[in-house]
C-alpha positions in Angstrom: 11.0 1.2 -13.8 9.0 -1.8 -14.7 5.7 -2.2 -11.9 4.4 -5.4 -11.2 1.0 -5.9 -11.0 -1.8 -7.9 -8.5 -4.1 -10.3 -10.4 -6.1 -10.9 -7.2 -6.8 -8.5 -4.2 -5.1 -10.9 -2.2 -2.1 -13.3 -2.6 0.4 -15.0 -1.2 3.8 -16.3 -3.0 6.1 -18.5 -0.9 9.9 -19.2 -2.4 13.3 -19.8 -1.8 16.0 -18.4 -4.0 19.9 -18.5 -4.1 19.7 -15.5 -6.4 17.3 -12.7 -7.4 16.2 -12.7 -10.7 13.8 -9.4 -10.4 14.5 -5.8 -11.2 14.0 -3.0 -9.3 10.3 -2.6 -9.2 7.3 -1.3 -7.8 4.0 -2.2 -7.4 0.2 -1.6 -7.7 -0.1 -3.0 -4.3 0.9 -3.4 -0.2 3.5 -5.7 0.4 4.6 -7.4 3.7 7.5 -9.7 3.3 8.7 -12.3 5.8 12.3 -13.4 5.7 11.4 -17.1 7.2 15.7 -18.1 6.9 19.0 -16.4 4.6 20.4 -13.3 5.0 21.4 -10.7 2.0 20.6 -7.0 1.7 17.1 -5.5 0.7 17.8 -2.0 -1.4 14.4 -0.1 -0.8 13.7 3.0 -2.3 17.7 3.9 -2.4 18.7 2.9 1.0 20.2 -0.1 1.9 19.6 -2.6 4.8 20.6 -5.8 5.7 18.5 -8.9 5.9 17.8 -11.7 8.0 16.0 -14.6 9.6 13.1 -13.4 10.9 12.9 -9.7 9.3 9.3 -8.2 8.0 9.1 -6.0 5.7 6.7 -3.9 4.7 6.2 -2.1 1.3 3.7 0.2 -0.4 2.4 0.8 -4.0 5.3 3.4 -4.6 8.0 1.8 -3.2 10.9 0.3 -5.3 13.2 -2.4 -4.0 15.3 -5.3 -5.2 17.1 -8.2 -3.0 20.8 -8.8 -2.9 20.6 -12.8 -1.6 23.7 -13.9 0.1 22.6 -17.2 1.6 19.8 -19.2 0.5 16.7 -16.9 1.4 13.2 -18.2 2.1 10.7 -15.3 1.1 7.0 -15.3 1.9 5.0 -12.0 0.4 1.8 -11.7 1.7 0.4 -8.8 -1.2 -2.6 -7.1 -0.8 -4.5 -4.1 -2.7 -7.0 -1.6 -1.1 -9.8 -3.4 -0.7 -9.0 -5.5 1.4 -9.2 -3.2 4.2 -11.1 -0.6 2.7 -14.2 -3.2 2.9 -13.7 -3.9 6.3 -13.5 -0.8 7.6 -16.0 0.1 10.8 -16.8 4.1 11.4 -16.8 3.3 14.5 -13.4 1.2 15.5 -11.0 4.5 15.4 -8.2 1.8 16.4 -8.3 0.5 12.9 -8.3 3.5 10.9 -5.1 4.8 13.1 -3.5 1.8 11.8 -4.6 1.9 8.6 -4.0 5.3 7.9 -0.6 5.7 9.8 0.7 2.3 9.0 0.3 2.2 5.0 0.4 5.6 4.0 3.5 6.8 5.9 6.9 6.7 4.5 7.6 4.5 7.6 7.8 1.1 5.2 11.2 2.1 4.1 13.1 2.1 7.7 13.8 -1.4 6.8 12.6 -4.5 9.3 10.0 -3.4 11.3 10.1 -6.1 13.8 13.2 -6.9 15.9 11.6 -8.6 19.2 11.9 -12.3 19.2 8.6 -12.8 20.4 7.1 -10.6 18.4 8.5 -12.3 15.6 7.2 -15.5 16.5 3.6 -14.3 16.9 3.9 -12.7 13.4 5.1 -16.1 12.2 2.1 -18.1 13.7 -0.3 -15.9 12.3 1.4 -16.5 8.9 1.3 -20.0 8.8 -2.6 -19.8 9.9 -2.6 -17.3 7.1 -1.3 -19.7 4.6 -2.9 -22.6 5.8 -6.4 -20.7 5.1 -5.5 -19.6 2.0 -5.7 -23.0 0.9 -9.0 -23.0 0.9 -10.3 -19.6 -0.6 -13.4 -21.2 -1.3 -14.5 -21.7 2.2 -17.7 -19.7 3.4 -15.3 -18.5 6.3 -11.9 -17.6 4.5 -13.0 -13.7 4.0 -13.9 -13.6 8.0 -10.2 -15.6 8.9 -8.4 -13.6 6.6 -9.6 -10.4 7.4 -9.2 -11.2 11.2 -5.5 -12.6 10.5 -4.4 -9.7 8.4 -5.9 -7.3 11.1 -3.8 -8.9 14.1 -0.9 -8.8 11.8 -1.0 -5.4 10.7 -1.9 -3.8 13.9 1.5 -6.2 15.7 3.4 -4.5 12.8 1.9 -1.1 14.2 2.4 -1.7 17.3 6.2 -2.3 17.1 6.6 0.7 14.5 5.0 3.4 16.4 4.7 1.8 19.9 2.1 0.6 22.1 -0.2 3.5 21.8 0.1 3.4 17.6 0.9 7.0 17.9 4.0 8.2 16.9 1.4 11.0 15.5 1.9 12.5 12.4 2.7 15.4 12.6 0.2 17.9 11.1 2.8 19.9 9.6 4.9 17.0 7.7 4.1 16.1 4.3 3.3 12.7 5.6 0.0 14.4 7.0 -0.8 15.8 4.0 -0.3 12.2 2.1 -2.5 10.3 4.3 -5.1 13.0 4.2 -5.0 12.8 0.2 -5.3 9.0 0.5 -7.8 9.0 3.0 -9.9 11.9 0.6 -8.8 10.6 -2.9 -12.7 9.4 -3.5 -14.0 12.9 -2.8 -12.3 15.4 -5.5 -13.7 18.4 -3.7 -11.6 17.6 -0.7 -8.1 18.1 -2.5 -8.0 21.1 -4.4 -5.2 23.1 -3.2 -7.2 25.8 -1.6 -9.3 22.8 0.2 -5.8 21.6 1.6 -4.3 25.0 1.9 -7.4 25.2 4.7 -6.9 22.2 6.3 -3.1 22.4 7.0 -2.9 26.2 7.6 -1.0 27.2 4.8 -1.4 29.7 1.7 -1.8 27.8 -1.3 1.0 28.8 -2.8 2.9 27.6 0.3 1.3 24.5 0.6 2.4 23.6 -3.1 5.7 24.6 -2.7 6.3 22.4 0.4 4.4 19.7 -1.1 7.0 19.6 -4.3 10.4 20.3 -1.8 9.5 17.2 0.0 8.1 14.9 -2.6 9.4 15.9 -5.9 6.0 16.2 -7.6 3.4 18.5 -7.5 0.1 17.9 -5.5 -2.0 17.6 -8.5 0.9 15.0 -9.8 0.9 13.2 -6.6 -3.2 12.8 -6.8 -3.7 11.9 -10.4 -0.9 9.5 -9.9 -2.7 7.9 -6.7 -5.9 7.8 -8.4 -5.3 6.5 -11.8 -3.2 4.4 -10.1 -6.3 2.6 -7.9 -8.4 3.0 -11.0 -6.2 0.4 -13.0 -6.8 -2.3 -10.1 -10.5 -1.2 -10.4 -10.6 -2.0 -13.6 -8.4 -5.3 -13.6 -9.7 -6.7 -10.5 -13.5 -5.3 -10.5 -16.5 -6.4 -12.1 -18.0 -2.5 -11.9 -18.6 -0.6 -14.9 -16.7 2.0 -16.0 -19.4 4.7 -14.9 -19.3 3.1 -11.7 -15.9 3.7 -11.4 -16.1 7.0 -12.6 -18.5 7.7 -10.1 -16.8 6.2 -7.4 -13.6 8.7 -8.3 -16.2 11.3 -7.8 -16.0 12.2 -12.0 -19.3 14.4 -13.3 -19.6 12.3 -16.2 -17.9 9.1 -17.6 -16.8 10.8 -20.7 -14.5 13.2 -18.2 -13.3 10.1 -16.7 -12.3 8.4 -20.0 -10.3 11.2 -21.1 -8.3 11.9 -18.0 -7.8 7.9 -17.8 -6.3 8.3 -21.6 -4.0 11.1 -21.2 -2.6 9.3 -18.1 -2.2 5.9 -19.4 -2.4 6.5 -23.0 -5.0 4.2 -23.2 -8.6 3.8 -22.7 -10.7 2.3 -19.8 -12.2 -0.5 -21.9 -8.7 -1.1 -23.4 -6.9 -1.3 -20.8 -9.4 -3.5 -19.3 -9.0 -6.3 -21.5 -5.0 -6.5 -21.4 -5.8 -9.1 -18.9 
């Protein structure tokens, strides 16, 4: 399945289309998509829903989707990587992390539109347009403040009217959605998610904790987190001007030469090759 990538940590691609003309993909990056007039059907991660004016949408890195357009669609994907939250994030404002944690790494992007209140809809709208009216001028000494501000207001609206005005439809500590966001959350700190580490923290025996892990997602734990982290290593090295031991480091690697291995048995190629495909 082909994956696009994000040249930037931030973007935003505004279109109309009669007809789709991408695969099925996925992506190295978060994904909320605004239906701004049309109607068709949006096939995410096998199910189907049908579209319209007004619908948000909102994807992760390994989601997979297409667009069936049945009348003249305009699209506007607001796409996003890691850091752009990951820099902002206070200790301190427990709000935030609750809506980062529950809102991107829950399976909840693929219950198709998230937003069906009209004025909700309309808020979402006006922040977009102050959005893209910003992102005019990135250069501006202020556009990091205004778009970290907009995207905040957006994602915690999107929140709100997922999981309700107290942002907690909690997840449960015994779904394997608990044990994702815990492995996201953790992903920079290696001695947090070894199996017995997680067998702990969730209450299970380690060999139950990797059987349920596999039943509900397919892949083994250790899949799931060398997947995850090789896969926020590439936009590392795409999008960053760190070194390659910095990034090793970062990833919580003993030594760079580790890294470079583990990097080349997962991609086949090396960090410094695979930095310059760009």
């Amino acid at each position: 399945m082909q994956r696009y990538l994000l040249h930037t940590p931030f973007s935003i691609y505004h279109f109309e289309a009669k007809t789709w003309n991408h695969p099925v993909h996925k992506h190295t990056y978060f994904e909320i998509i605004f239906i701004l007039k049309g109607s068709g059907i949006h096939n995410i991660n096998g199910n189907t829903f049908a579209y319209t004016e007004g619908d948000v949408f909102l994807l992760g890195p390994e989601d997979f989707h297409n667009f069936e357009i049945d009348i003249l669609t305009e699209f506007c994907f607001v796409r996003f990587n890691d850091s752009i939250y990951k820099n902002h994030v206070d200790e301190k404002d427990s709000l935030w992390q609750q809506v980062t944690n529950t809102l991107l790494y829950t399976s909840s992007q693929s219950r198709g539109t998230i937003v069906r209140d009209k004025q909700e809809r309309k808020k979402l709208h006006s922040l977009l347009a102050v959005l893209e009216e910003e992102n005019e001028n990135p250069n501006s000494k202020y556009f990091d403040s205004i778009r970290t501000s907009i995207m905040r207001s957006i994602m915690i609206i999107l929140a709100r009217n997922l999981f309700g005005e107290t942002l907690v439809s909690p997840v449960l500590k015994d779904s394997v959605e608990a044990i994702l966001v815990y492995i996201k959350k953790h992903i920079y700190e290696p001695t947090k998610l070894t199996i017995e580490h997680l067998a702990d923290v969730f209450n299970y025996s380690p060999d139950y904790i990797s059987i349920f892990f596999k039943k509900h997602t397919g892949e083994s734990i250790k899949q799931f987190i060398t997947k995850y982290k090789m896969k926020l290593i590439e936009i590392r090295l795409l999008y960053s001007q760190l070194t390659i031991g910095e990034i090793a480091d970062e990833f919580g690697y003993i030594d760079e030469s580790h890294f470079c291995k583990q990097f080349k048995k997962f991609t086949g190629s090396t960090p410094t090759a695979f930095r310059k495909i760009v």
